[in-house]
C-alpha positions as CSV (number, residue, x, y, z in Angstrom):
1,X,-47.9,33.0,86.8
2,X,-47.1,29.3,86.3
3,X,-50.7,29.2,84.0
4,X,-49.7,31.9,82.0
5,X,-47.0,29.9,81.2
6,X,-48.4,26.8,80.3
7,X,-51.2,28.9,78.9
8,X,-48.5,30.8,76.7
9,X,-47.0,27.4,75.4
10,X,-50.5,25.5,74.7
11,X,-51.2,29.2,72.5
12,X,-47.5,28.6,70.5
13,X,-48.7,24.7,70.2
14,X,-52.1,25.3,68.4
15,X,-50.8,27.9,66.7
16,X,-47.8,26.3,65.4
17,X,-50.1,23.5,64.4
18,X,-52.6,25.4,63.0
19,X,-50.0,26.7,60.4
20,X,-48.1,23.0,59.9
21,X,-51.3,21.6,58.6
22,X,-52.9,24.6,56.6
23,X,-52.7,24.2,53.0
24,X,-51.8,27.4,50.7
25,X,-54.4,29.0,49.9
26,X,-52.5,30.5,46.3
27,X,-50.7,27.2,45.0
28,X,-50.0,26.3,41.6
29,X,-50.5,23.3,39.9
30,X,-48.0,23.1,37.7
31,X,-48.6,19.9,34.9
32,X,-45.6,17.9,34.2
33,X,-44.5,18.2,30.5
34,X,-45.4,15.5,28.1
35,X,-43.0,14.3,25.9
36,X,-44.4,11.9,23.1
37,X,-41.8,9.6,21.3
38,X,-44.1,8.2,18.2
39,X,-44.3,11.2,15.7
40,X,-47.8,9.8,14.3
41,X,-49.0,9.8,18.1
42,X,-48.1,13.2,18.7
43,X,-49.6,14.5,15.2
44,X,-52.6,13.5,16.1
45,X,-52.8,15.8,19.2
46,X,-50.5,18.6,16.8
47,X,-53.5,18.1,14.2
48,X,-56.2,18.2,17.0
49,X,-54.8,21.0,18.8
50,X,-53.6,23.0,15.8
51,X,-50.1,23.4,18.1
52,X,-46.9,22.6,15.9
53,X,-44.7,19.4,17.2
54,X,-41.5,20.3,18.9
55,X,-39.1,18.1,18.1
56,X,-36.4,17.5,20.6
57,X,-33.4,15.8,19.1
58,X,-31.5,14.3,21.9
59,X,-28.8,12.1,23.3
60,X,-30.3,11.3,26.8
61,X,-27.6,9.1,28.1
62,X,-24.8,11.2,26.9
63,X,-25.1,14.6,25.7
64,X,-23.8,17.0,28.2
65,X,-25.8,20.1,26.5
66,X,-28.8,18.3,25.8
67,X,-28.8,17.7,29.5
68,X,-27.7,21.6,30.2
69,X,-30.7,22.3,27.9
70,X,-33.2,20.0,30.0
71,X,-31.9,21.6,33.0
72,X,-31.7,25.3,32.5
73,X,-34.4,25.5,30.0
74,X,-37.1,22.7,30.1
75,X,-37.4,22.3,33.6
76,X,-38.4,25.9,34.4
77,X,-41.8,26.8,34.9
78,X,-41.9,29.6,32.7
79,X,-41.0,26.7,30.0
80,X,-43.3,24.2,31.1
81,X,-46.2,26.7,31.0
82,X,-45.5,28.3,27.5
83,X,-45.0,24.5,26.0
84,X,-48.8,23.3,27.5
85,X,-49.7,26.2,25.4
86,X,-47.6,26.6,22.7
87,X,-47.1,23.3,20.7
88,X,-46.7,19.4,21.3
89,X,-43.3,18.2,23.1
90,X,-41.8,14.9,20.8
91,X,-38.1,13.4,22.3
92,X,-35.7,11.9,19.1
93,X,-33.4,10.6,21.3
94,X,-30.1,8.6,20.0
95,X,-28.7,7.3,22.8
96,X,-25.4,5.2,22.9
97,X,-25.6,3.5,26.1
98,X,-29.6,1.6,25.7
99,X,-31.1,0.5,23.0
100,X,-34.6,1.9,21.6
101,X,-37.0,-0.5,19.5
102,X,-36.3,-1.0,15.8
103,X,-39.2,1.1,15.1
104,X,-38.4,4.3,17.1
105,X,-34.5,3.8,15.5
106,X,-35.6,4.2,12.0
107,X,-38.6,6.7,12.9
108,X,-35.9,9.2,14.6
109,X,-32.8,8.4,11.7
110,X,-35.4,9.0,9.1
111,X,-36.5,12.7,10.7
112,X,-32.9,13.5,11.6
113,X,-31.9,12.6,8.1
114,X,-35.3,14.7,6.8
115,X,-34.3,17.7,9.2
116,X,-30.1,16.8,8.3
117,X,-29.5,17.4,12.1
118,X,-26.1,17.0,12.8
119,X,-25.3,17.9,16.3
120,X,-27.2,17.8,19.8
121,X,-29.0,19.3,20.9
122,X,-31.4,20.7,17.9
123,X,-34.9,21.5,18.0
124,X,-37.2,22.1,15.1
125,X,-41.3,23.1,15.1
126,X,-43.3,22.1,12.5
127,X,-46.2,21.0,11.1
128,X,-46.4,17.4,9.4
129,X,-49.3,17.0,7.1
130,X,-50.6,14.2,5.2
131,X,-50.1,14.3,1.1
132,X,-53.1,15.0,-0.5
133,X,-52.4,11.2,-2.6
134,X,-52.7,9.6,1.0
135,X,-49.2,8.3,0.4
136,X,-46.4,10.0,3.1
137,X,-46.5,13.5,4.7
138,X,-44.8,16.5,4.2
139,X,-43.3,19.1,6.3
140,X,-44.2,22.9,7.0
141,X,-41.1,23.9,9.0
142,X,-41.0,26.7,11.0
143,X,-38.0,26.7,12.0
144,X,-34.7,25.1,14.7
145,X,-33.6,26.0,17.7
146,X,-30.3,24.8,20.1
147,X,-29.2,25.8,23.3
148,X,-29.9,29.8,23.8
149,X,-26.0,30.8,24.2
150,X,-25.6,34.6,25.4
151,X,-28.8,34.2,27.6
152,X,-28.0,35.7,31.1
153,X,-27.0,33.0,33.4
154,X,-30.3,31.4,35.1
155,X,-33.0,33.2,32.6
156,X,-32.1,30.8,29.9
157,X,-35.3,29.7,29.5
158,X,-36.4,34.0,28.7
159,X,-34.2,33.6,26.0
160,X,-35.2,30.4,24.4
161,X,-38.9,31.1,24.9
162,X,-38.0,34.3,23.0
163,X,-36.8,32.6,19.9
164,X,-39.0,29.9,19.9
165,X,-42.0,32.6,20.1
166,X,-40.1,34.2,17.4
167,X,-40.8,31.1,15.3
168,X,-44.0,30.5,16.3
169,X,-45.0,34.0,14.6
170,X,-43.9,32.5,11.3
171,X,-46.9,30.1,12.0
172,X,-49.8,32.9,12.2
173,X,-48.1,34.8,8.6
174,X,-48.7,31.7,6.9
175,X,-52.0,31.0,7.2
């Protein structure tokens, strides 16, 4: 009887071990988002790709529903799937609290000016494309997008992916 025992607890050792170290046989992968801050950089890929550029207009350091947004929205799987397919992620952040270079400042101004974003957090997809001349681009909105109010609490990201599909439809009746 006392080797049944000790058998019995050797059994729940390699068994308990055998299930600590065994790796999932269904797991995921899910790829990190990629947010690009130069909008020439992230054209490229846009142009490459033929996925519109999502512009994120942010304050990172201290807008509370940009944050909400990043946090009920972006972080969430179904999000971070649909964007790897959907279109190409650009931050134009304006923060108050660190500065950005010179460069970035004016690149960001200039498209919040172009887009005349006034509050945070706004989205907009679109295309940029070069002038025929070679001199500047111009810009094939689609259309903006903020925080998805009404959206049931904890499905946010169902509701924005619904709009921003919505938008993305206007893309396939133009061409």
């Amino acid at each position: 009887m006392k080797h049944l025992k000790h058998l019995g607890i050797l059994t729940i050792i390699i068994f308990s071990a055998t299930f600590t170290n065994a790796q999932p046989t269904t797991s995921k992968k899910v790829e990190a988002l990629v947010w690009y801050t130069d909008i020439m950089q992230a054209n490229e890929i846009s142009k490459t790709s033929g996925k519109p550029l999502f512009a994120f207009f942010t304050g990172s350091d201290w807008c509370g529903w940009c944050r909400k947004l990043q946090n009920d929205v972006f972080s969430k799987l179904e999000f971070i799937q649909w964007a790897a397919k959907n279109v190409v992620l650009v931050e134009l952040d304006f923060p108050k609290g660190k500065a950005l270079s010179p460069e970035l400042t004016q690149q960001n101004a200039s498209l919040q000016q172009t887009f005349g974003v006034q509050g945070y957090p706004t989205i907009w997809l679109f295309f940029l494309n070069k002038n025929p001349e070679g001199t500047g681009f111009s810009i094939d909105p689609l259309g903006s997008l903020g925080y998805p109010s009404g959206a049931q609490v904890g499905k946010e990201q169902v509701k924005f992916i619904e709009g921003a599909n919505a938008l993305l439809k206007k893309k396939s009746t133009k061409k």
